[in-house]
BAKELO-624703 format. One record per residue (C-alpha): chain; x, y, z; residue in three letters; residue number from 1. Coordinates in steps of 0.001 Angstrom, whole numbers, padded with zeros to 6 digits. Each point is the difference from the previous one (the first is absolute). Example, Ala and Ser with C-alpha at 12.3 -4.5 7.8 and 13.67 -1.06 7.14 Angstrom:
2
['A'; [012300; -004500; 007800]; 'ALA'; 1],
['A'; [001370; 003440; -000660]; 'SER'; 2],
//
This chain:
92
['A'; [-102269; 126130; 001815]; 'UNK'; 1],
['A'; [003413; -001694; -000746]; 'UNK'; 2],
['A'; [-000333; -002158; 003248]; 'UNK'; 3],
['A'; [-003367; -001014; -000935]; 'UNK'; 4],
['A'; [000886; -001294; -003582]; 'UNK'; 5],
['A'; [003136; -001869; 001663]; 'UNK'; 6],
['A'; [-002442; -001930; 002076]; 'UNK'; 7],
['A'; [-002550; -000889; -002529]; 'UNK'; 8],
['A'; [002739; -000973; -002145]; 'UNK'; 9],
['A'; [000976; -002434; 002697]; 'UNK'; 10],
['A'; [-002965; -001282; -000325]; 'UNK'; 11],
['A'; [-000151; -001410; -004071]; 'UNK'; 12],
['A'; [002096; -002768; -001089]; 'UNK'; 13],
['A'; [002277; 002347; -002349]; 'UNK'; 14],
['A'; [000754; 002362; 002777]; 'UNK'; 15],
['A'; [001000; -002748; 002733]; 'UNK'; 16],
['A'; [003509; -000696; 000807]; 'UNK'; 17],
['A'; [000783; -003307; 001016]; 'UNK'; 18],
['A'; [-000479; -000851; 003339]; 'UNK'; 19],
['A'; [001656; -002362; 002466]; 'UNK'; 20],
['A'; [-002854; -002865; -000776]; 'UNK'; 21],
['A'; [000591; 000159; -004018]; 'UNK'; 22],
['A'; [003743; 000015; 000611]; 'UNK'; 23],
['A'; [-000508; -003409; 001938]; 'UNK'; 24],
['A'; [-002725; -001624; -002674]; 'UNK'; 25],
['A'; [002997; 000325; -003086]; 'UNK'; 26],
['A'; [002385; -001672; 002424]; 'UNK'; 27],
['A'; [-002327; -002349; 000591]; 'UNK'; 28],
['A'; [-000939; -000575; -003462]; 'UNK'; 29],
['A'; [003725; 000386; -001047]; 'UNK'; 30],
['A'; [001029; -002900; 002278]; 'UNK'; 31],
['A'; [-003064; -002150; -000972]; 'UNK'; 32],
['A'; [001132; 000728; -003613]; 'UNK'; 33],
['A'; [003720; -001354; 000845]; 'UNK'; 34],
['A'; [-000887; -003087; 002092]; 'UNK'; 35],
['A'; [-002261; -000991; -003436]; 'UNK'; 36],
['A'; [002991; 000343; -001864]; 'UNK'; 37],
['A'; [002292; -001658; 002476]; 'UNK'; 38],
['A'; [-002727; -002877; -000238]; 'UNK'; 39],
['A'; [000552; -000335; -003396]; 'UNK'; 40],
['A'; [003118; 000071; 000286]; 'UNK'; 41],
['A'; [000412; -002601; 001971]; 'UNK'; 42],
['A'; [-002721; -002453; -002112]; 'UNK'; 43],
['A'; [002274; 000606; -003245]; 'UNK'; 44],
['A'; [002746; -000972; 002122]; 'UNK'; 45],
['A'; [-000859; -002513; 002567]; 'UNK'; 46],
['A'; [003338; -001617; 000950]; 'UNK'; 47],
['A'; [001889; 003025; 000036]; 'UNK'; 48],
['A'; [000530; 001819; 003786]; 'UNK'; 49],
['A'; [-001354; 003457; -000660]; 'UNK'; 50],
['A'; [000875; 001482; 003529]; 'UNK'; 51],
['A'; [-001797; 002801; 001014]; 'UNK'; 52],
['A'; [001276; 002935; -002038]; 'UNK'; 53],
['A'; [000592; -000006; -003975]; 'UNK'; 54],
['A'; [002910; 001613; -000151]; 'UNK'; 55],
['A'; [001803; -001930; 002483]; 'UNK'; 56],
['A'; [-000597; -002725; -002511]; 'UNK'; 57],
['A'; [001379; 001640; -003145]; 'UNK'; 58],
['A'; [003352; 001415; 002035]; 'UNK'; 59],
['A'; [000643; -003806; 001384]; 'UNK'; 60],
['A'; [-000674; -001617; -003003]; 'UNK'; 61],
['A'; [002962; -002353; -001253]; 'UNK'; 62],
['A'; [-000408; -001589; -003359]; 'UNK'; 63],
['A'; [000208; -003575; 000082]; 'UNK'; 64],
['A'; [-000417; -000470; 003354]; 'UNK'; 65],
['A'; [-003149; -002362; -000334]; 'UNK'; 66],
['A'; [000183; -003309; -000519]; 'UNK'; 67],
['A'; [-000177; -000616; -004247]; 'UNK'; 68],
['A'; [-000490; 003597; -000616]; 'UNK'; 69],
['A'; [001801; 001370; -003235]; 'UNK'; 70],
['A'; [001030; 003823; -000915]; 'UNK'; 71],
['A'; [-003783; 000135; -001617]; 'UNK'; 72],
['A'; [-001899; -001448; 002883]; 'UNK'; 73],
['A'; [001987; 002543; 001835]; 'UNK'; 74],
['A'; [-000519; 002942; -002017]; 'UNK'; 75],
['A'; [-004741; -001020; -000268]; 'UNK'; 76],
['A'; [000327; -000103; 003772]; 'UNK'; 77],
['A'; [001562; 003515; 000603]; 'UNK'; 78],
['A'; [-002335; 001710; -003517]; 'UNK'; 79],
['A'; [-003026; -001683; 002257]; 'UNK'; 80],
['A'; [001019; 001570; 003571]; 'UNK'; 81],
['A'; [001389; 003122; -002037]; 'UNK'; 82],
['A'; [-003785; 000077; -001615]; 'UNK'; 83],
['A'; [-001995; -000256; 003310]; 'UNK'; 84],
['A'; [002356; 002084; 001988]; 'UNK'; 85],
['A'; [-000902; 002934; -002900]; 'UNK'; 86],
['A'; [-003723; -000321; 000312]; 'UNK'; 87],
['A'; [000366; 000103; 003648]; 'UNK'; 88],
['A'; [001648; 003323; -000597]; 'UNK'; 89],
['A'; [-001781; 001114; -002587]; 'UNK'; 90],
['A'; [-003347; -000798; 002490]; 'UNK'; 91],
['A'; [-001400; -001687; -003155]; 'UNK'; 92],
//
């Protein structure tokens, strides 16, 4: 009797565990979630080099090192990259 109810619990959504498939969907979703950010990201800033990764941007950051920027220019860029680097890792 114990088997049986193992396999019909298999069988309704609050008794599945999540399979290979469903694993693979979040990822997907996850990275389709980051590469909107990243998009915005990028339109908020368009003449700033984003690279590939977010945090390789905050670690090799160096104030002033654009051309005209000031300590507060400085400081909006990294709260915006800061901001969109949370919600990526948040996943919302």
């Amino acid at each position: 009797m114990r088997a049986r109810r193992a396999g019909l619990l298999g069988q309704r959504p609050w008794g599945r565990t999540r399979g290979a498939d469903d694993d693979r969907a979040a990822e997907a979703a996850s990275d389709g979630f980051a590469a909107r950010v990243y998009a915005e990201l990028a339109e908020q800033l368009p003449d700033e080099d984003l690279g590939e990764d977010l945090d390789d941007v905050l670690e090799g950051f160096e104030p002033g090192s654009g051309p005209g920027a000031d300590a507060e220019a400085d400081e909006e860029f990294l709260d915006t990259v800061r901001e969109a680097h949370a919600r990526i890792a948040r996943g919302y």
